[in-house]
TORFI-894379 format. One record per residue (C-alpha): residue in one letter; x negated, y, z. Coordinates in steps of 0.05 Angstrom, whole numbers. Layout:
<zabas>
{zaba 'a',{X,Y,Z}},
...
</zabas>
This chain:
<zabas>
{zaba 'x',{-271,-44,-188}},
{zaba 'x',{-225,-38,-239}},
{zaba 'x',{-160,-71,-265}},
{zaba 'x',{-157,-136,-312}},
{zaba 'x',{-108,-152,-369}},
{zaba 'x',{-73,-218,-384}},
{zaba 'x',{-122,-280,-383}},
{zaba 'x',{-79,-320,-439}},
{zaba 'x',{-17,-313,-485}},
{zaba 'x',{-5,-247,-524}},
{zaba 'x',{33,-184,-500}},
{zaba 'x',{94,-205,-546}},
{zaba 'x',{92,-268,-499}},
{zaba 'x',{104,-231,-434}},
{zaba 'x',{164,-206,-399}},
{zaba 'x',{169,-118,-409}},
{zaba 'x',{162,-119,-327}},
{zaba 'x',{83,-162,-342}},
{zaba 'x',{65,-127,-391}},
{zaba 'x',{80,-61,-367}},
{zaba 'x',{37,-74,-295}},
{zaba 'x',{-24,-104,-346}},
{zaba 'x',{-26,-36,-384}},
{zaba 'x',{-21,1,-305}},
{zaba 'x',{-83,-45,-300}},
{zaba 'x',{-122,-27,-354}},
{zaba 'x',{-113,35,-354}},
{zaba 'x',{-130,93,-403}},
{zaba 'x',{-107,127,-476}},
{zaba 'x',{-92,62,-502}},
{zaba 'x',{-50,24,-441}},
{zaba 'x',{-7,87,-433}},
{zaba 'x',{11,82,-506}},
{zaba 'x',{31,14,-505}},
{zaba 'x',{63,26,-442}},
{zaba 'x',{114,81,-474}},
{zaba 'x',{121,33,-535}},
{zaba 'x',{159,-21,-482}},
{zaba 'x',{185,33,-424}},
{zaba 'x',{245,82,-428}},
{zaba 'x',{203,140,-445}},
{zaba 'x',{261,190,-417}},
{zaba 'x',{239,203,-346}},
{zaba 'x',{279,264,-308}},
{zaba 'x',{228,327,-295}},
{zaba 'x',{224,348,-221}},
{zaba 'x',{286,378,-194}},
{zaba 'x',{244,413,-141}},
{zaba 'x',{188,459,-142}},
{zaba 'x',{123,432,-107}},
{zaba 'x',{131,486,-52}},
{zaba 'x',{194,461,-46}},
{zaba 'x',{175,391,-29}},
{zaba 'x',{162,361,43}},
{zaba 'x',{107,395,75}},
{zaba 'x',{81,320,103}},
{zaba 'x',{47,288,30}},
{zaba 'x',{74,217,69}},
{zaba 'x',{147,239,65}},
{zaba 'x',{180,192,16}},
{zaba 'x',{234,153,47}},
{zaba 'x',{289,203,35}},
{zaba 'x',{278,211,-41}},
{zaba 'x',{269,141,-48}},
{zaba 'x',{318,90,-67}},
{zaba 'x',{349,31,-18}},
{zaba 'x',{380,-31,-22}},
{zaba 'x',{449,-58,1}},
{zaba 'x',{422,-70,72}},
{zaba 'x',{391,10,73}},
{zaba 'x',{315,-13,64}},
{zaba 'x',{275,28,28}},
{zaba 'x',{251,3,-40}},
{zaba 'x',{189,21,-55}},
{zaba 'x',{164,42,-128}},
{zaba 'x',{144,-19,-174}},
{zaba 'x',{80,9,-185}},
{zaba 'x',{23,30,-158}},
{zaba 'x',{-48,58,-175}},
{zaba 'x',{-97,75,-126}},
{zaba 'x',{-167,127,-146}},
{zaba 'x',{-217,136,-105}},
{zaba 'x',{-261,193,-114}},
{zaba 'x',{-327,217,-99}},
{zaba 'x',{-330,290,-98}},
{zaba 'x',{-382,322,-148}},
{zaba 'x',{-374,392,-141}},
{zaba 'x',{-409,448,-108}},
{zaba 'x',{-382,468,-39}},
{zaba 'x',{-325,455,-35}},
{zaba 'x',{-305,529,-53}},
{zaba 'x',{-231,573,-55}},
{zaba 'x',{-238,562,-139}},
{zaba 'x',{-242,487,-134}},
{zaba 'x',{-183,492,-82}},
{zaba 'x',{-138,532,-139}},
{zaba 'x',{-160,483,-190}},
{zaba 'x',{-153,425,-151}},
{zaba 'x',{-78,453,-122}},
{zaba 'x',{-54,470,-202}},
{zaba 'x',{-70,397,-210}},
{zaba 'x',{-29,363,-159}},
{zaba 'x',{27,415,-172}},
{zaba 'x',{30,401,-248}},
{zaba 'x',{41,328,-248}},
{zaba 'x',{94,343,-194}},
{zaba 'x',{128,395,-235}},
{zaba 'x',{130,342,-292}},
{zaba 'x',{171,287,-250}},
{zaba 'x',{224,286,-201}},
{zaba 'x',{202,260,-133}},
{zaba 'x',{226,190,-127}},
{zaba 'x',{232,119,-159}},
{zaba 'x',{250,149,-223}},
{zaba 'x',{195,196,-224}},
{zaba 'x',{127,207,-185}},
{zaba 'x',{111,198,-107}},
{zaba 'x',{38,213,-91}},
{zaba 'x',{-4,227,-32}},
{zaba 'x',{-83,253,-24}},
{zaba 'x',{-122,234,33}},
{zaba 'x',{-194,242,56}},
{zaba 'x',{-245,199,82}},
{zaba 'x',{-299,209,138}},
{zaba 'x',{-353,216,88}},
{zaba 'x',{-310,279,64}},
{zaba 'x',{-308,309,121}},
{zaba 'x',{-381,298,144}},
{zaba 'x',{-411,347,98}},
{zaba 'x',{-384,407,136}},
{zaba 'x',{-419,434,204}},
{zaba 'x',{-345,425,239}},
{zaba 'x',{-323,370,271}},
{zaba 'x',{-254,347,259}},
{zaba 'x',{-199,373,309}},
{zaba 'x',{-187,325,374}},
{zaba 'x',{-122,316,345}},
{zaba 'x',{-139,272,287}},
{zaba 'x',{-167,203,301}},
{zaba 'x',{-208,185,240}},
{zaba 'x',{-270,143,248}},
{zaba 'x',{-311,105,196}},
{zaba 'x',{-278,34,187}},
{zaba 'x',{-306,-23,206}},
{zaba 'x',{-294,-100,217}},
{zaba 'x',{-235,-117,254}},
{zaba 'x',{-235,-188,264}},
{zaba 'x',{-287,-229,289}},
{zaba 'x',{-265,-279,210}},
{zaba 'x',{-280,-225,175}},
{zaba 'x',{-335,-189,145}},
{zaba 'x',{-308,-127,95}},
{zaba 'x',{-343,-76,55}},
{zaba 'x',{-325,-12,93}},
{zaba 'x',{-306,41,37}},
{zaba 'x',{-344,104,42}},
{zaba 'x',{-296,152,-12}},
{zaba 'x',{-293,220,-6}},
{zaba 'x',{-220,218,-27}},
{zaba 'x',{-157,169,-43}},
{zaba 'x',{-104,191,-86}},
{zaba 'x',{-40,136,-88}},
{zaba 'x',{-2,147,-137}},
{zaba 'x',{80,104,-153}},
{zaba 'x',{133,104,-189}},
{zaba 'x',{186,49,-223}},
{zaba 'x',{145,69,-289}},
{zaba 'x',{78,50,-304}},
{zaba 'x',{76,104,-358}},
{zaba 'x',{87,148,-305}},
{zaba 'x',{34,137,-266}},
{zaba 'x',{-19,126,-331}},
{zaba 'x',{8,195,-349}},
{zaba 'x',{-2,222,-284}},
{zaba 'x',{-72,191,-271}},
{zaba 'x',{-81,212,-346}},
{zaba 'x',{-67,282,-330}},
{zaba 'x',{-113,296,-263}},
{zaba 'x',{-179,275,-292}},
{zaba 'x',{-168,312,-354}},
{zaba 'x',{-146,270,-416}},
{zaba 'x',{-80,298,-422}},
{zaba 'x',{-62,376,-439}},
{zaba 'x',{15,361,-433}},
{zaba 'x',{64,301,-387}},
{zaba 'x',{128,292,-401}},
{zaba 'x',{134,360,-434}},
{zaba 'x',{101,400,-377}},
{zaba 'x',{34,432,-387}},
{zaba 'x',{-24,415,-345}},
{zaba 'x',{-56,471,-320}},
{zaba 'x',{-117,446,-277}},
{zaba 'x',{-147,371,-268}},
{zaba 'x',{-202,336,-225}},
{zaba 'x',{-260,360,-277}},
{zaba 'x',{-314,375,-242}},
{zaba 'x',{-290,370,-173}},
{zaba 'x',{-287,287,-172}},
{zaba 'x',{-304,234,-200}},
{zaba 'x',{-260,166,-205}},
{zaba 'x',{-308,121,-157}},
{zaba 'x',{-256,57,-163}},
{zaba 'x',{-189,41,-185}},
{zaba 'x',{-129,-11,-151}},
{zaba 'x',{-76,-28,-174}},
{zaba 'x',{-14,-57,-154}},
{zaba 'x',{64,-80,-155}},
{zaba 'x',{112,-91,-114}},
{zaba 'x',{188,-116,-124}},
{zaba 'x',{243,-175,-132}},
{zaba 'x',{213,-216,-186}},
{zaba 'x',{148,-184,-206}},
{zaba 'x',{107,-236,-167}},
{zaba 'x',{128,-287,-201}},
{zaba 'x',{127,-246,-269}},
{zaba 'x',{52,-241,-260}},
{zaba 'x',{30,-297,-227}},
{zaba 'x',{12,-339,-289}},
{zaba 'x',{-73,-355,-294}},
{zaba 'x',{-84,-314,-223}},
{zaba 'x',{-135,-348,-179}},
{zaba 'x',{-102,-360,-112}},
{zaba 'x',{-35,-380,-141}},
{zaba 'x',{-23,-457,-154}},
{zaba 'x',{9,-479,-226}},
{zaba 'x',{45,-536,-193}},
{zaba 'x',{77,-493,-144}},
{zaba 'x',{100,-428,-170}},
{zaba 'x',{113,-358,-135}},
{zaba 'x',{186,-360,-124}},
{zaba 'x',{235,-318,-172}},
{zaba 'x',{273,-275,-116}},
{zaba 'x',{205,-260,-75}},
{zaba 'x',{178,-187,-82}},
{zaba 'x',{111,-210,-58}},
{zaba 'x',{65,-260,-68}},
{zaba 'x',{76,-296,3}},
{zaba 'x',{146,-307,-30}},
{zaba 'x',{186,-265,33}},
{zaba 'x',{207,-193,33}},
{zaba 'x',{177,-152,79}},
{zaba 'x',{192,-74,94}},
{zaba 'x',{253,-85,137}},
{zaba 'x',{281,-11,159}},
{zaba 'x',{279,-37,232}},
{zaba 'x',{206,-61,229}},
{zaba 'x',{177,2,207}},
{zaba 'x',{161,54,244}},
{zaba 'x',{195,127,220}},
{zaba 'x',{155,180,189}},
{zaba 'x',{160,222,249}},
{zaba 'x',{126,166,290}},
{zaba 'x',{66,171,239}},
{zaba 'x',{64,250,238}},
{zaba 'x',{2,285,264}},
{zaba 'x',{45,317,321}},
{zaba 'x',{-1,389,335}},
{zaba 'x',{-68,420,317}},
{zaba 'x',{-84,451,244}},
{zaba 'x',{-66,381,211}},
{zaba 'x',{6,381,244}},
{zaba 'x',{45,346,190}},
{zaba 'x',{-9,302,168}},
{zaba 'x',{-17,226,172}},
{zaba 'x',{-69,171,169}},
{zaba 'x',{-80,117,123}},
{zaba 'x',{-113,39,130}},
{zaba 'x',{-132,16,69}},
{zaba 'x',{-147,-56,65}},
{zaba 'x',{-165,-95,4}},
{zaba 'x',{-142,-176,17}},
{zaba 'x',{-155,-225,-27}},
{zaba 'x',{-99,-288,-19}},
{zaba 'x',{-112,-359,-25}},
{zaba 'x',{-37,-396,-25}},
{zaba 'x',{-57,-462,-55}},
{zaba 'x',{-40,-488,15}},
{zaba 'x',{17,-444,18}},
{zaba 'x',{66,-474,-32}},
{zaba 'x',{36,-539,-46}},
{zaba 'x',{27,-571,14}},
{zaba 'x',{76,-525,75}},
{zaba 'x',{144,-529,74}},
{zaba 'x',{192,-474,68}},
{zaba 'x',{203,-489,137}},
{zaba 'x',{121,-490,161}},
{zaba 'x',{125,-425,113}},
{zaba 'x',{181,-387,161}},
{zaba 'x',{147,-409,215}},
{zaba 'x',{83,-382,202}},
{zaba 'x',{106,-311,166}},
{zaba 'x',{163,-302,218}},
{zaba 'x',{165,-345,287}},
{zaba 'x',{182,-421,297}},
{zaba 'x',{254,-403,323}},
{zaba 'x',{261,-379,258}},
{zaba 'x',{239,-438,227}},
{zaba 'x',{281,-485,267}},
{zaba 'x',{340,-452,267}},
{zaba 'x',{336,-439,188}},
{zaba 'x',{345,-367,192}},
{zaba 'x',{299,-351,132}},
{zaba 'x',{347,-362,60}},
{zaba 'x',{294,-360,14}},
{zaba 'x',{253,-291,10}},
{zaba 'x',{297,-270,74}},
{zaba 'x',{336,-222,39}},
{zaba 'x',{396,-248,80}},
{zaba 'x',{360,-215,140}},
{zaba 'x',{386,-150,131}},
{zaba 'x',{345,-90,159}},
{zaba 'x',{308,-123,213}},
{zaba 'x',{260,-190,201}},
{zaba 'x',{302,-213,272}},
{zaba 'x',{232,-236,302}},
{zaba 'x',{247,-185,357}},
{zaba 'x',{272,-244,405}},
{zaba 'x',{212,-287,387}},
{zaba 'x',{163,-235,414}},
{zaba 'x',{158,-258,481}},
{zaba 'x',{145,-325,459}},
{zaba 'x',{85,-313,428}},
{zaba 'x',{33,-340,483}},
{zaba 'x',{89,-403,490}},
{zaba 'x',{92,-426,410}},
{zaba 'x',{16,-412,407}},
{zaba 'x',{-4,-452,465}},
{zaba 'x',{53,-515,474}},
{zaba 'x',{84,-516,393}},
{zaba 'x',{11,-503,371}},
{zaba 'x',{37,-444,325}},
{zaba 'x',{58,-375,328}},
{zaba 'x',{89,-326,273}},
{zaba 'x',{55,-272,226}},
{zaba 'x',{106,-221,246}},
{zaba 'x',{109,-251,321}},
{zaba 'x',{41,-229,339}},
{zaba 'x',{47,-163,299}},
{zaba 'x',{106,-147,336}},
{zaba 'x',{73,-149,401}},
{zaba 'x',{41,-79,382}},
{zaba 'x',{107,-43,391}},
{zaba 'x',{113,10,437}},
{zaba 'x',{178,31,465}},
{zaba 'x',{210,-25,431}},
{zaba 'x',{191,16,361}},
{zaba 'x',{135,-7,304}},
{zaba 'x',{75,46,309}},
{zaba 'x',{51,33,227}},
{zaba 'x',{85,48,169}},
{zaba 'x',{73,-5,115}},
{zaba 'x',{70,13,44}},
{zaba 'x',{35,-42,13}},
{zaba 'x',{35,-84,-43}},
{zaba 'x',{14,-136,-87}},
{zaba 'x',{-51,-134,-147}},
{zaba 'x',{-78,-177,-184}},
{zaba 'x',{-141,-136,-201}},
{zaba 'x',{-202,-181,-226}},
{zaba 'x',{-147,-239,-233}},
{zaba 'x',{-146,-251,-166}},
{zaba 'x',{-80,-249,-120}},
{zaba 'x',{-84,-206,-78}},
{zaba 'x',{-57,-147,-25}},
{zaba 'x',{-75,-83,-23}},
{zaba 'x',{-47,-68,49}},
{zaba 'x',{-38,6,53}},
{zaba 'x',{-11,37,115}},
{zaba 'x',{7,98,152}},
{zaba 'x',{5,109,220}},
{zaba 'x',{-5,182,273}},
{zaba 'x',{-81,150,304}},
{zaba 'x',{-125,105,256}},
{zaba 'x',{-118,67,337}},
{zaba 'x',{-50,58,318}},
{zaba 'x',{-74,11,257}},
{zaba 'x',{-123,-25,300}},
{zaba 'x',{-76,-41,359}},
{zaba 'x',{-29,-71,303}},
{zaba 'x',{-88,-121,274}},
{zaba 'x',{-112,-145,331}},
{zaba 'x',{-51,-160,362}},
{zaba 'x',{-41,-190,287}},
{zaba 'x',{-103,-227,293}},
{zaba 'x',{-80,-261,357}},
{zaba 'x',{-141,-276,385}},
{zaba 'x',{-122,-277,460}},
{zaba 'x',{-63,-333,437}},
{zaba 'x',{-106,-381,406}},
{zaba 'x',{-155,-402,469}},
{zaba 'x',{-131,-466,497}},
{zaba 'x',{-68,-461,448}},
{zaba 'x',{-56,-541,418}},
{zaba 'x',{-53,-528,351}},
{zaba 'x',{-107,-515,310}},
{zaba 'x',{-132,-447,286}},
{zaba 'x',{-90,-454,217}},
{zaba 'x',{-25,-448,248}},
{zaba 'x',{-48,-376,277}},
{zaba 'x',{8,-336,235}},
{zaba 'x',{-22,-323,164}},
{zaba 'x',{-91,-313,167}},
{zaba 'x',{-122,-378,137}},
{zaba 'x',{-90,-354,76}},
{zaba 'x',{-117,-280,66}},
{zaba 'x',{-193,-251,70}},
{zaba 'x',{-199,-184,81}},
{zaba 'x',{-252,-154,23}},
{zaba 'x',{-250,-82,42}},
{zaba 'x',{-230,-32,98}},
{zaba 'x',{-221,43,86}},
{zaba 'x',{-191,107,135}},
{zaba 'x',{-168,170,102}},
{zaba 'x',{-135,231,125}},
{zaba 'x',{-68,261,93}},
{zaba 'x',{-66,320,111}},
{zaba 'x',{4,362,104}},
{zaba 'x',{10,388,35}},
{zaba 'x',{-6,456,63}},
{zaba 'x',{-86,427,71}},
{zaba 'x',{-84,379,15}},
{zaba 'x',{-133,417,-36}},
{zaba 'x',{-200,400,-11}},
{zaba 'x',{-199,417,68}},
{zaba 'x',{-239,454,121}},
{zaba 'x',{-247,407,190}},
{zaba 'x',{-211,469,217}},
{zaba 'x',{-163,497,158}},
{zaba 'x',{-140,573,174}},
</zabas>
């Protein structure tokens, strides 16, 4: 699956923010060219050495920006390989090659907004061409269907490389530069690439930010003309999201002991989003209500994206009311029925999602990292809300969000600490 450009108007027509995601979209010699022609082309070079950096790949949040409330913003864009491994064992030379690679399009971009963030993760299918099974400490099974409405293509990658920045000709150059069509980014040479060790199986991409939904929103199937993304939303479902409060740390997604002690896991989901419904026919109101929790909603806590929320979405009182709104108001929230997968009072995923509108089509790719790929699933079915909606009054639309998105593909990866990233063992020394 790859990446689509604009379906009408010209790229003088579009705002820089559009037309910089199409080029992230399309991809290649030619969008990264056009991309530096409309981007700031002066991007600051690492100020730390990839040994330097965080052991865990998943450790962004400090060298990230925030806003006024202390939420981390993420990176406006995002690209997303994943890659089948072609080579032959895998051996100690691949390892080196594959290592120079990561560590030259570090050493050509500071860690951050500004510059590059990146993780590499590995799949089951990876891991099930050695003879050792992976330590009881990592919980990493083949994905699979979890909802009884859905019915995804389960992703069977050897790898998944994510790759953000604010700068799409960041990540071009950076995608550019690992499978081996650059010698030189941002005026660091490249000394190794993907040759011969993978192959780029598919390719997502993604945004995420105050304004870019609506910026790209214009001839995307699942967005109605009449009823417009609006301008202050930084997704698609027109409400922020992210709060610092309702997402777990990266220590509660850390791989705690064993040889992959500083690792993670990832969910990746694929959604696609039909919101005809969503603006033209609910209210802001029926919106809140359904994204948040119906105290929300009738107490008007929701300003338009929420941004007046703070840190914290506030649906922390409206937990316990879950079973209550679903079964006597006939509705219960989004974030509601998520939130009953808490433990100790503390979210258990970290979300680091965002928006696409590969093959013109709205959509989400949901990305998340959490210690146990059980973590994830605890988190969608309590989502899902299945146990709320027998005998509940209302009908099965008002269950939260999910009449608006269909889940296309599932996928579970392992990140393992940047110690293990090049190509690893079940059991690394």
């Amino acid at each position: 699956m790859t990446g689509s450009g604009p379906r009408s108007g010209s790229p003088r027509g579009l705002s820089r923010r559009a037309f910089v995601r199409t080029a992230v979209a399309i991809g290649g010699a030619s969008a990264l060219s056009a991309c530096l022609g409309r981007e700031d082309a002066d991007v600051p070079q690492a100020d730390l050495a990839p040994d330097e950096r965080p052991d865990r790949q998943h450790a962004w949040n400090e060298f990230l920006a925030t806003d006024d409330h202390g939420n981390v913003r993420p990176p406006e864009h995002h690209l997303l390989l994943g890659l089948e491994y072609v080579g032959d064992g895998p051996s100690d030379q691949e390892r080196a090659q594959l290592e120079d690679a990561l560590a030259s399009v570090e050493r050509a971009y500071r860690y951050g907004n500004d510059g590059l963030v990146s993780t590499i993760g590995y799949g089951p299918a990876y891991f099930d061409r050695f003879d050792d099974d992976l330590p009881g400490s990592v919980d990493l099974p083949e994905p699979e269907a979890l909802a009884p409405i859905e019915d995804p293509e389960l992703d069977g990658y050897d790898a998944l490389v994510h790759l953000a920045s604010d700068h799409g000709h960041v990540v071009l150059s950076a995608e550019e530069a690992l499978t081996g069509d650059l010698d030189e980014v941002n005026d660091t040479p490249v000394e190794g690439t993907f040759g011969e060790i993978f192959e780029v199986a598919d390719r997502r991409t993604g945004f995420i930010g105050e304004g870019l939904p609506a910026e790209n929103q214009e001839g995307v199937t699942g967005i109605p003309d009449t009823e417009p993304v609006p301008e202050d939303a930084p997704l698609f479902m027109g409400f922020k999201s992210g709060f610092e409060r309702n997402q777990a740390s990266e220590d509660r997604v850390t791989i705690e002991e064993g040889p992959f002690e500083g690792g993670t896991t990832t969910h990746l989901s694929k959604i696609d989003l039909r919101l005809e419904q969503w603006y033209e026919q609910d209210s802001h109101e029926q919106r809140v209500a359904k994204m948040f929790c119906p105290a929300h909603a009738s107490e008007d806590r929701v300003e338009g994206a929420g941004h007046n929320l703070g840190d914290a979405s506030g649906v922390e009182g409206c937990i316990d009311d879950a079973d209550d709104d679903a079964r006597n108001a006939g509705i219960v929230g989004h974030a509601q029925k998520a939130g009953r997968a808490r433990e100790d009072g503390d979210p258990i995923i970290l979300r680091r999602d965002f928006n696409s509108t590969d093959d013109d089509r709205a959509g989400l790719h949901f990305l998340a990292h959490q210690q146990s790929i059980a973590d994830f699933v605890k988190t969608r079915t309590a989502m899902t809300g299945s146990d709320l909606t027998a005998g509940a009054v209302g009908p099965i639309n008002n269950n939260g969000i999910l009449q608006y998105i269909t889940v296309r593909r599932r996928a579970n990866y392992l990140v393992p600490p940047r110690r293990h990233r090049a190509l690893p063992t079940p059991i690394p020394e």
